[in-house]
N, C-alpha and C positions, 0 to 999 in steps of 0.2 A: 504494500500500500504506500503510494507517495506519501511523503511528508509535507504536512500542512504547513509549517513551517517556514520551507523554501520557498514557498509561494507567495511569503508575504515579504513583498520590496517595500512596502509602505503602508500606512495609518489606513487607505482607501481599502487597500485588498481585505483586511478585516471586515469591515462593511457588508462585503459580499460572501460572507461563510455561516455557513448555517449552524446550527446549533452543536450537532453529531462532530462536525469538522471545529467548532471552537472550543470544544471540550478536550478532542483530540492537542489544538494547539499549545494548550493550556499542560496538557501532558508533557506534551514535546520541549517545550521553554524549559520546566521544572528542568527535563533531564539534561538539554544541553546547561543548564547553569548548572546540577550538580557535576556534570562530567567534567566545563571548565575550570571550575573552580576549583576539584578534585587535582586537577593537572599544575594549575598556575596559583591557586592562593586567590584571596579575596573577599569583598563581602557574602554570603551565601544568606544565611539567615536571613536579612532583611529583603532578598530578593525574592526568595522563594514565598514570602509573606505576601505581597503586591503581584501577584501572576494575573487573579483575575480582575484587581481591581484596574489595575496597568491596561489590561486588552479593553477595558469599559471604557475606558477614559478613553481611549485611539478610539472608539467605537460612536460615543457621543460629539466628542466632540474635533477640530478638524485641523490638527498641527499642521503645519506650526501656524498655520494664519491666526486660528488659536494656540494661544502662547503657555507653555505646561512648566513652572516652573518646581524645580525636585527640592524639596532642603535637604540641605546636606548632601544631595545627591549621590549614597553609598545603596539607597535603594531602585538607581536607575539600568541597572542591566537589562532588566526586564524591556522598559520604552526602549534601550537600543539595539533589542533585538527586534524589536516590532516599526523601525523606522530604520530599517534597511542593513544593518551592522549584523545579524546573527552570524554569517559565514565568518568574521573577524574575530571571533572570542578564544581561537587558538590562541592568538597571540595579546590575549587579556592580561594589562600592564606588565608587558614586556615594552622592551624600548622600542618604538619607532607601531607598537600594536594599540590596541584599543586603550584611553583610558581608563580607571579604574571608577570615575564621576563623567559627569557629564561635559561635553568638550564641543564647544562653537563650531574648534575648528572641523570637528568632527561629523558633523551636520547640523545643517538651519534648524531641526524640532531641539537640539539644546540650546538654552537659553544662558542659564546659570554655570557657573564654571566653580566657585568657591564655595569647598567643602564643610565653611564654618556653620554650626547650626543655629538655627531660628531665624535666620534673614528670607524665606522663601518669601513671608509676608510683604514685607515692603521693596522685595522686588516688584512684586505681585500689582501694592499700592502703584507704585511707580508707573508699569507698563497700563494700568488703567485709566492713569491721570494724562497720561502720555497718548491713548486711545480717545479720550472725552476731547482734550486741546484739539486734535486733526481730524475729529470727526468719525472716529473709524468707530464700527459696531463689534469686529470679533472681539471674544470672552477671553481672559486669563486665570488658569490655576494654575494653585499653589498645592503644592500635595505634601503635607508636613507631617513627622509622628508629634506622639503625645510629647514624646521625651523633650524633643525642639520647643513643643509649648511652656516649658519648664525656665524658656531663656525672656529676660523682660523685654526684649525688642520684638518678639513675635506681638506679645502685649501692646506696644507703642503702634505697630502698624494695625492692628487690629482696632484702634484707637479711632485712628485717621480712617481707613476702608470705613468704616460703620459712619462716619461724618456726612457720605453721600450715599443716600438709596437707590440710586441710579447706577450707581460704578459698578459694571458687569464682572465683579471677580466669583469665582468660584473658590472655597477654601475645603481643601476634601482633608481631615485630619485622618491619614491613618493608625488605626488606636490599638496597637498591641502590649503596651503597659510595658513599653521598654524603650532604651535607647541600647547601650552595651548591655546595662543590666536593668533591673525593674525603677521603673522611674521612681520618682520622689517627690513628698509635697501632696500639699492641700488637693491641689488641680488633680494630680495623680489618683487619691486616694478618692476623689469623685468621679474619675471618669472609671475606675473600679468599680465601683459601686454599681455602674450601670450595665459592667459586663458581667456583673457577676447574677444581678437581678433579673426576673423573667422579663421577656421581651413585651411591650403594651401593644405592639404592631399585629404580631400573630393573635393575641387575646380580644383586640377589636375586631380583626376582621372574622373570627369564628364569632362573636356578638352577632356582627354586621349580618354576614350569612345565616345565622338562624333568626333575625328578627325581621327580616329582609326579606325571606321566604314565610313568611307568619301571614296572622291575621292583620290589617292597618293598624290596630291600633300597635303592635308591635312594630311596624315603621314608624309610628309618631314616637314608642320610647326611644327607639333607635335614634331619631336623629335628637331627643333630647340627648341621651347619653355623648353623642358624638360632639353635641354643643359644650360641653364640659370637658373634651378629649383636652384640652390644653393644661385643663390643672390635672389630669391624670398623668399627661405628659409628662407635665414638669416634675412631679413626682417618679418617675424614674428616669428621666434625662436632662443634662441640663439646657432645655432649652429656652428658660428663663435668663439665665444668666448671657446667651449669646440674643436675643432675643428683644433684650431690654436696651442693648448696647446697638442694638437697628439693624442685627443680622439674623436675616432669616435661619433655623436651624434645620436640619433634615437626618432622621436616626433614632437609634444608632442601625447602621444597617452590615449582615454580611459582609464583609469584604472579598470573602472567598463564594458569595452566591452573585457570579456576574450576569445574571438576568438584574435581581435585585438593585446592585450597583448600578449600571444601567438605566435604568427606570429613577433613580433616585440624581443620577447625575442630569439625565435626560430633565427632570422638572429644575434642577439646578439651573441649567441654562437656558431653560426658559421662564425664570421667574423674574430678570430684568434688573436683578440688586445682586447687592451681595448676600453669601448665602454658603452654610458650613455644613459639608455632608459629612457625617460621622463616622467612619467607618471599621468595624472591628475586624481585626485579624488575627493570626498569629505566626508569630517570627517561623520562620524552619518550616512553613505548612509543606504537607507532602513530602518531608524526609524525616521518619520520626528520630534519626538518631540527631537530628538538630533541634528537633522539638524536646526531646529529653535533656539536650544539656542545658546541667542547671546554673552554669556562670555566663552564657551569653549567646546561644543559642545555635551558635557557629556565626556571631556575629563577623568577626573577618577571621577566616581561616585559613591558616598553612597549607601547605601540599596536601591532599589526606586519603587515605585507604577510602573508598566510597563504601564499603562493605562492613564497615567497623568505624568510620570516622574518626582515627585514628590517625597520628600525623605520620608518613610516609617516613619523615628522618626526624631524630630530637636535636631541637636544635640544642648547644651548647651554650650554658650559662648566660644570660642576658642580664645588660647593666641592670636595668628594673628589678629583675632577683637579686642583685645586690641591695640596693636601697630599702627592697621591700623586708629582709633579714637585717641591717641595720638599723630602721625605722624603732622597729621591736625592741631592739636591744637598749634603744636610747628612751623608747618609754617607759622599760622595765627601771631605767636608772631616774626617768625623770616625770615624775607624775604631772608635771604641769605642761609637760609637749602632747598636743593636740593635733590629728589630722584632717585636712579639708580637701574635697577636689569637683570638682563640677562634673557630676554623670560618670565618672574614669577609674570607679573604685577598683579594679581587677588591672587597668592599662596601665593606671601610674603604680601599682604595688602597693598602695595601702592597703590593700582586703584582711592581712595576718596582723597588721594592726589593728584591725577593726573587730575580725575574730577574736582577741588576745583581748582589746578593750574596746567596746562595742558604743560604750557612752562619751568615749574620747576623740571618733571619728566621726566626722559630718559628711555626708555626700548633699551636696547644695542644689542637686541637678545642674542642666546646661546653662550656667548662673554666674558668669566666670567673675563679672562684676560685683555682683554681689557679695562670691568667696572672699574674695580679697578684704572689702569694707570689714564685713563679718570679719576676719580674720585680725581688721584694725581693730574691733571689738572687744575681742577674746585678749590681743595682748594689751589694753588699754585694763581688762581686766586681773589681769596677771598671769595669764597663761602664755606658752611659745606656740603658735600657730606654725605648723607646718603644712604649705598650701605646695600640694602637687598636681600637678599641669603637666600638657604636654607644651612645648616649649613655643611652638604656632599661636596659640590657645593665649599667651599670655597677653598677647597683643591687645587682646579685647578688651584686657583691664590694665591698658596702660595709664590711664588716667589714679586708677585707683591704687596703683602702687606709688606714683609721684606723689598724689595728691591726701590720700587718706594714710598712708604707711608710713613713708616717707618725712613728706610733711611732720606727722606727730613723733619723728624719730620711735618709732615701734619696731621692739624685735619680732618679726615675721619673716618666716624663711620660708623660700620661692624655692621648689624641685620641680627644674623642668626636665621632663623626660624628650626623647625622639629633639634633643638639640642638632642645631648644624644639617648637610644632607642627608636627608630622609631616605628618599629614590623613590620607589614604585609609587607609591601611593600620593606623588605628583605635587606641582606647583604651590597649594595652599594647604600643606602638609608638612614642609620642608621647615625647618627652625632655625632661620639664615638670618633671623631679623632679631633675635632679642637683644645679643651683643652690643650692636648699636643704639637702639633703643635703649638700656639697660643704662647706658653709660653717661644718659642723659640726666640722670637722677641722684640727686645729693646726698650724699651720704652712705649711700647703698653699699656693700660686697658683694663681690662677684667671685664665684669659685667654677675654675675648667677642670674636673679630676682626668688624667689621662689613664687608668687604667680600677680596677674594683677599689684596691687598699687607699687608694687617695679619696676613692668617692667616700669611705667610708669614715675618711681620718677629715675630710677635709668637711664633712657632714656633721660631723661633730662638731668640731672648730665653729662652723656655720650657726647652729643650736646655741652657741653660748653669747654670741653677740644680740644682747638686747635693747639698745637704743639705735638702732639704728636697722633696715631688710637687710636679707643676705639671702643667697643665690644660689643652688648649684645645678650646673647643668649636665647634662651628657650624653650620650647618642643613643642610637636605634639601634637593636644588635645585639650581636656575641660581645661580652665585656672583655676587654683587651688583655690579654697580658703582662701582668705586673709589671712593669719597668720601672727598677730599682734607681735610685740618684747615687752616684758618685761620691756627692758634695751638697751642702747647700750655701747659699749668700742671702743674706737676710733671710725672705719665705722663698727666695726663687731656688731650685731642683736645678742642679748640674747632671746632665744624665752622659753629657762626651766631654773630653778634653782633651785638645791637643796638644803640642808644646809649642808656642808661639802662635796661639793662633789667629789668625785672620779674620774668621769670616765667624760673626753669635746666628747663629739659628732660633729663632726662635719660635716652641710649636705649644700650641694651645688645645688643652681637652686632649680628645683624639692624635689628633696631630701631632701629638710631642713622639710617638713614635715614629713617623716621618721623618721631625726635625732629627732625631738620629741617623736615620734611615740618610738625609741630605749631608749632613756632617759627617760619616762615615764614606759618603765618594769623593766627596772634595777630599778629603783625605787621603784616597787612593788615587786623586792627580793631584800631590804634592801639594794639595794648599788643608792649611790647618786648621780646623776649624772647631768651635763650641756648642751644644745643644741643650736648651735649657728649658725649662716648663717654669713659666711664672704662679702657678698655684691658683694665685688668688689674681685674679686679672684687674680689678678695680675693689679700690685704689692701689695704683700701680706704685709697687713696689719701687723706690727710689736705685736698688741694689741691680734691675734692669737697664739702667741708665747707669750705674759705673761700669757693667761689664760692656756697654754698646762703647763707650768711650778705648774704652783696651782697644777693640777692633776696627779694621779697615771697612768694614762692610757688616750690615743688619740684615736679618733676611726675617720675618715674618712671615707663618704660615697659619690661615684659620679656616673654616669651610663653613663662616659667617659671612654677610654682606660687606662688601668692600669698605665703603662708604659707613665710616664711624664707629667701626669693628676695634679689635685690641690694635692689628698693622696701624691703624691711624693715627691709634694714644700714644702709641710708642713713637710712631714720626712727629706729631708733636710737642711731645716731653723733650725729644733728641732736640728739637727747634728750640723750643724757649728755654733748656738747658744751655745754649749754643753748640754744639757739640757738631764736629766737622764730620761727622760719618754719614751716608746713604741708606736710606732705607729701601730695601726692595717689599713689597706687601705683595705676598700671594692669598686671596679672596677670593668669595666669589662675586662674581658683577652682579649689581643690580640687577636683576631678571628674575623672571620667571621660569624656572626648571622643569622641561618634560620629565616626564616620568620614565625613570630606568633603573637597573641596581646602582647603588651609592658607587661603587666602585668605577661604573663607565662612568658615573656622572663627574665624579673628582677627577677623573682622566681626561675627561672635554675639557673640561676646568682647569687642567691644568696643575692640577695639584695632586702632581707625584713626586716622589722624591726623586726622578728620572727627571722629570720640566725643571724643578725648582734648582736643583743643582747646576743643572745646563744653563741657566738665565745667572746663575752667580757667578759661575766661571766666566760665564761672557761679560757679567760686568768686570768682574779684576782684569779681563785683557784692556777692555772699555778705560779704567785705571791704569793700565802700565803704559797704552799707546798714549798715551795724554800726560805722563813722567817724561814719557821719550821727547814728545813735541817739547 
């Protein structure tokens, strides 16, 4: 029997498949997503949740003229197998393959590109406001989970949409009572309530049909009872609370019964306002061994056995297993260190903290603003707030660590996890931005551990500074191998040493194995050189700047943004020390990163100890021809 499947190039061909054939298709999707996924890694869970509300939506309504925008976009495999991409999922975020979110360049039905949650909304507002100004009549959805609703900007736009009953947005929530893990909050724990309670839909229309086929006067109770459907309503949904605020509510319905969905979206876009379908589902539908796992549902999974879901290889030790066994150990010592993290309890590694002390740990949902204020809270209280983030993630509350943390000199300590290049999981995932950002802020420390024992030692250290945030960051990954120091100077790590040497290297976090890696070839063409890990990256260490003075040449290397990174502190301390030496900064450029493994991507970049060393050699020749002249 052909596959249904291959036949659909686009949103139209749906249209034309009959009921027997979308059921089938609806088959077909689950398995090429578990079978890619199985191969390449990725979101799984949240896709196989949205299969049939996904085909409704292409079915109602008429991408891209109508505009579909995804939050967060880790549940869009689905749309881009149904808008002409299925054949592509071989090569699902691999370099130069499908990405892993939604991608412009990738076709006109994506809209959205950033994978930060809760903004689907006032994309949403935007492209409506944007349709009213020129006149145009097509609709805009936003298809968001509950967890997304957790974040206060989904809140602000929902603000504004409800301002005008006219603005044709569609807000479809899909409501599976999760993000990574079971959401959180007031909001959460009511929209529970509605999944958990009988349905008013099915219990009206069995009224309906027996009083309906009755004697009249059993159609006059009927349509009294139905004139009251709204307080019955509201009593098990809330469609008071969307309702009151000027948007129409519709729900909760199916998500996995695409007749239902259908008919439910179908009055959506024709009822001329805005208007919020409900929709329940559940993560992992169709594979139960993702519907049974009970930490995240195969929210994003590794390579895995599809038969056992089971990971193909184990990966080896990851920073995050570091953190997350020294977190413990530094609560066991200090009962006023407290955990916080927005929606991430299982990603950043506080969960064994939370296990261990369950009233010490907060999950704030996808709140990242709020964590931080809160977290000004708790140490304005007396407590050490340890707020872990993934290191993208912090950006959202830059204000709130200047302004609330900062500001009130408050010990609060920032772990960002997935720091510097990320790779696969693309452009607004990568953690190339907080360096710079970070170094903007008064007072603050900053900690680059380059391998477990530093994250650990340097995590500590971190915990005891209480007037003032402190920082640590670190990468995606297997945790590096120890790499022991030689020496130190002040806080700064000697890890090479030459005799006479030439050229300081200097490598940051991850990197500082590099900067040996660079120091050890210069070495082997006769020039000497030093490799050093500054520790604590701000406030920079004064003891950086005598050793830059010893030498003919500085080489900085970070796989942070170019522009305002550590390479920059250090060329400017060199400057207004006066100090006659060259900085070389290896960074990465302002840009935005396709998605590929970390290791091509620092090769594009440039940033191998093969590029970096070659560009130093070249400057000391660039140095001796210019003695000669």
């Amino acid at each position: 029997m052909a596959s249904v499947l291959s036949s659909v190039s686009g949103p139209a061909d749906l249209r034309r498949l009959d009921d027997e054939s979308l059921t089938r298709l609806a088959a077909e999707v689950r398995e090429l997503l578990i079978e890619s996924v199985a191969a390449n890694g990725g979101h799984l869970g949240p896709n196989l949740g949205v299969v049939e509300l996904t085909i409704a939506l292409h079915r109602v309504f008429d991408s891209p003229n109508d505009k579909i925008v995804w939050d967060t976009g880790h549940q869009a495999y689905v749309h881009k197998m149904l808008t002409g991409r299925a054949d592509q999922f071989g090569d699902l975020r691999k370099e130069g393959g499908l990405s892993g979110y939604p991608s412009h360049a990738e076709s006109p039905h994506d809209w959205v590109e950033n994978s930060h949650a809760s903004t689907s909304l006032s994309y949403a507002d935007g492209l409506a406001r944007a349709n009213a100004v020129q006149g145009k009549d097509d609709h805009v959805v936003a298809v968001i989970g509950d967890g997304a609703l957790t974040g206060g900007m989904a809140w602000e736009a929902i603000n504004n949409i409800c301002a005008d009953n006219c603005r044709r947005v569609v807000i479809v929530v899909n409501d599976n009572g999760r993000s990574y893990t079971p959401t959180v909050g007031g909001l959460a724990n009511r929209l529970t309530q509605i999944r958990t309670n009988p349905r008013y839909e099915p219990a009206l229309s069995a009224i309906r049909e027996r009083m309906t086929t009755g004697p009249k006067v059993a159609e006059v109770a009927y349509e009294a009872l139905h004139a009251i459907k709204k307080g019955f309503k509201d009593a098990l949904a809330p469609q008071g609370m969307f309702e009151d605020l000027g948007i129409k509510y519709l729900g909760p319905v199916d998500g996995h019964d695409r007749r239902a969905m259908e008919q439910a979206l179908t009055a959506a876009r024709n009822f001329g306002g805005p208007v919020l379908v409900h929709a329940i589902t559940t993560k992992g539908q169709g594979y139960d061994i993702a519907v049974a796992n009970e930490n995240d549902q195969m929210h994003q999974a590794h390579p895995f056995d599809r038969s056992t879901g089971e990971a193909i290889s184990i990966a080896p030790a990851g920073w995050t297993s570091v953190f997350r066994d020294e977190i413990v150990r530094i609560a066991d010592d200090r009962p006023d260190v407290v955990g916080i993290t927005a929606a991430m309890l299982y990603p950043t590694g506080l969960d064994a903290f939370a296990d261990k002390f369950p009233d010490r740990v907060l999950d704030v949902g996808i709140a990242e603003q709020h964590a931080v204020t809160s977290a000004a809270g708790m140490a304005m209280g007396g407590l050490h707030p340890v707020v872990a983030v993934y290191a993208t993630f912090l950006n959202r509350a830059f204000d709130q660590v200047l302004m609330d943390v900062a500001l009130h000199r408050l010990g609060v300590t920032f772990v960002l996890d997935r720091a510097g290049v990320t790779g696969d999981d693309g452009a607004s995932h990568n953690g190339m931005w907080d360096l710079s950002l970070l170094q903007l802020v008064p007072g603050l420390h900053l900690a680059a551990p380059r391998d477990g024992s530093r994250l650990r030692e340097l995590l500590r250290e971190a915990v005891t500074i209480d007037d003032a945030p402190s920082v640590v960051r670190f990468a995606k990954g297997p945790v590096a191998p120890d790499l022991e120091a030689i020496d130190r100077v002040g806080t700064v790590d000697v890890l090479h040493r030459s005799e006479g040497s030439e050229v300081l290297v200097v490598g940051v976090g991850t990197m500082a194995a590099t900067a040996v890696d660079v120091a050890q070839r210069l070495e082997a063409e006769g020039v000497p050189a030093t490799a050093v890990d500054p520790r604590w990256i701000k406030p920079l260490d004064p003891a950086v700047l005598d050793l830059a003075a010893e030498h003919r040449l500085v080489v900085t290397i970070e796989d942070n943004g170019r522009q305002g990174g550590v390479g920059s502190t250090i060329l400017h301390a060199v400057s207004d020390r006066g100090l006659d030496v060259p900085v070389r900064i290896h960074a990465v450029e302002q840009e935005f990163l396709d998605h590929a493994k970390r290791d091509v991507i620092l090769k594009r970049l440039g940033l191998t100890a093969e590029s970096i060393a070659e560009d130093a050699l070249g400057r000391l020749r660039e140095f001796s021809e210019g003695d000669r002249r």
